[in-house]
Structure formats: structure tokens, C-alpha cells
N, C-alpha and C positions, 0 to 999 in steps of 0.2 A: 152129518159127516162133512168133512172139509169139500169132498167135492161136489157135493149137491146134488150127485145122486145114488146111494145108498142110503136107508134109513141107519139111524145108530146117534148115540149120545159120544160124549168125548174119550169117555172110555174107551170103546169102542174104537177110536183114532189111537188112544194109545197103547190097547194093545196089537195094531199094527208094528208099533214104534219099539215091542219086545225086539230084545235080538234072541232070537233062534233057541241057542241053546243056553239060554239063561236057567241058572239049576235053580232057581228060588221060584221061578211061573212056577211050575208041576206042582211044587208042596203049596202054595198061595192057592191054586184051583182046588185041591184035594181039601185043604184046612175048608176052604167055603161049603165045598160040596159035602163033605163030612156032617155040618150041622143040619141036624134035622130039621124039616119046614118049620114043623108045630114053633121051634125055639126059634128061628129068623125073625126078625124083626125089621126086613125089609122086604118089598114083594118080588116073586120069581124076577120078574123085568128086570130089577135089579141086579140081579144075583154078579153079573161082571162088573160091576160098580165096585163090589163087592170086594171081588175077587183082585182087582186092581189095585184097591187101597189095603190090602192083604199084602201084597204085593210091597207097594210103597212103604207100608210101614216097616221093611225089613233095610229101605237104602238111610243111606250117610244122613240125611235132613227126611225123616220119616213123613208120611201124608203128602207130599209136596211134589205134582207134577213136575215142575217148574226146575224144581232144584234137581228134580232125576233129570232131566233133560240138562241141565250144567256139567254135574256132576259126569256126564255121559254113561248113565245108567241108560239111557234109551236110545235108537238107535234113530237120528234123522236126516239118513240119506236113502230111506225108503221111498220107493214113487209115492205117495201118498203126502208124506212129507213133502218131497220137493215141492211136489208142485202144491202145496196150499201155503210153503215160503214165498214160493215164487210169485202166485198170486196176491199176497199179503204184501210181496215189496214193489209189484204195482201198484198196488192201489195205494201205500202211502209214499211213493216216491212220486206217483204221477206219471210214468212212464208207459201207458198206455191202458187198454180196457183192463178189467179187473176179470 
């Protein structure tokens, strides 16, 4: 995770960066959670990896972090957010410790 201390993958970061009351999370968690184990083809750990690209495949440029965060499909004026901006625009502006 961006801030170096909670375990988590990037997912993880992004669904912080859900907004709230986004009516497409619920049916993307429920479509995951619906599939039985036996048919997943990914292991439990996964399963919000999952559930996020569930997710993604439903905006304007489908799979693509990147473009949900243009597009302002995510939300990143989260603390979480800022401050792993804000960390990120020290360290490559040079403007002090990272």
C-alpha cells in the first residue's frame, strides 16, 4: 500500500479511491462473490483483484486504472490519495525527503 504501512496490493489502494456511493461496486462485488470457488480460477487472495476489474470493465476505457482515474471515475482527493501524490511529487521534484 502507498503508505507503507498496511499490507494490500494496488487494488486494495483503489478501492479506497471508490467514491461512496458508486451504484456499479455492489453488483461488481456480488457478480465475484456469486461465482462459486470450485469455477474461480483465481485464489481467494485474490478475489478483490477480482472484484475491481469487475468493476473497471464496466467504465468508458474498460480494465484500465489509469483511464478510471482521468476519466474521474475514482475518487482522488482521498487521504490516502493525497498523500501518496504528494509523496510522489517529492520525490520527483526534489523538494524534500520522500
Amino acid at each position: 500500500m502507498p503508505d507503507n504501512t498496511e499490507k494490500g496490493e494496488l487494488e486494495d489502494f483503489i478501492e479506497t479511491m471508490l467514491p461512496g456511493a458508486d451504484p456499479v461496486w455492489p453488483s461488481s462485488r456480488a457478480y465475484i462473490d456469486g461465482i462459486k470457488p470450485a469455477h474461480r480460477k483465481f485464489k481467494e487472495h485474490k478475489a478483490l483483484r477480482a472484484k475491481v476489474y469487475a468493476w473497471l470493465a464496466t467504465r468508458k476505457q474498460p480494465g484500465r486504472m489509469g483511464a478510471a482515474i482521468k476519466e474521474g471515475d475514482l475518487e482522488i482527493d482521498g487521504k490516502l490519495a493525497v498523500s501518496f501524490a504528494d509523496w510522489l511529487r517529492r520525490l520527483f521534484e526534489g523538494t524534500g525527503t520522500p
